[in-house]
C-alpha positions, 0 to 999 in steps of 0.5 A: 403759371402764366395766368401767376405772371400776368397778374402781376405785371398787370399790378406791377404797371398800376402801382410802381413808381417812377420816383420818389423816396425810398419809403414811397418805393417801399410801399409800392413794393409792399402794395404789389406784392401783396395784391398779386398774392390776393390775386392769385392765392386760389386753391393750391396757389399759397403766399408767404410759405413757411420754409422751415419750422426752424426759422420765419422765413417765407417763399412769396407764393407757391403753386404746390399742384406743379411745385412751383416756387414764385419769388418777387423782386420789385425793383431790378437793383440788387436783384442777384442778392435777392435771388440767392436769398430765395434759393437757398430758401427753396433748397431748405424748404426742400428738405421738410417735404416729401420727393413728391411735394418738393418744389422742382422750379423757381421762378424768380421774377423781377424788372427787366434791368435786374433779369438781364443783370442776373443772367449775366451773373448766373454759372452755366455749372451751378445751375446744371449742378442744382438741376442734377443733385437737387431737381430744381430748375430755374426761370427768370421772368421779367415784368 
């Protein structure tokens, strides 16, 4: 796992922006997100996932040697939007696999404003809720 993070924040501090437009900083996000999946998509580490083969929805990258499930929000805005998006598709893409092969942890990573500002958000209850009906924890990683 941390060999997946540092990556990232390695690639993270190259290519993000300071400022400019909102194309540039979607760009930026793109070209991050995509260089830390070549990085470390290496034997049982894969990118964009398939949740479903009902829909085209994808996890980020997936470590399927311990079941971990790594999303990426590049910028720290909106960040509890983006976290509830890819648990509920970690929860789908649950129920297509066998107990073994099911993702036990996501690890949701992101700037640290965005971490700190989902903390504060996140239900001591839910999460106990998803550790015990669904064998899913939670990491929040800031890079």
């Amino acid at each position: 796992m941390q060999m997946i993070i540092e990556s990232l924040r390695s690639i993270h501090k190259k290519h993000r922006l300071s400022e400019g437009d909102v194309s540039s900083h979607t760009k930026s996000a793109q070209r991050i997100s995509s260089e830390w999946q070549e990085a470390v998509c290496k034997d049982a580490v894969e990118a964009e996932v398939k949740v479903s083969p009902e829909n085209n929805e994808r996890i980020d990258v997936v470590d399927h040697c311990v079941n971990v499930a790594y999303e990426l929000k590049v910028s720290g805005k909106n960040t509890h939007h983006e976290f509830y998006k890819d648990l509920i598709k970690v929860l789908a893409y649950n129920e297509y696999q066998e107990t073994e092969n099911r993702i036990s942890k996501l690890v949701f990573i992101s700037e640290p404003v965005g971490i700190k500002s989902l903390s504060a958000r996140l239900d001591s209850k839910f999460i106990k809720m998803l550790s015990a009906n669904h064998e899913l924890s939670i990491e929040l990683v800031s890079i």
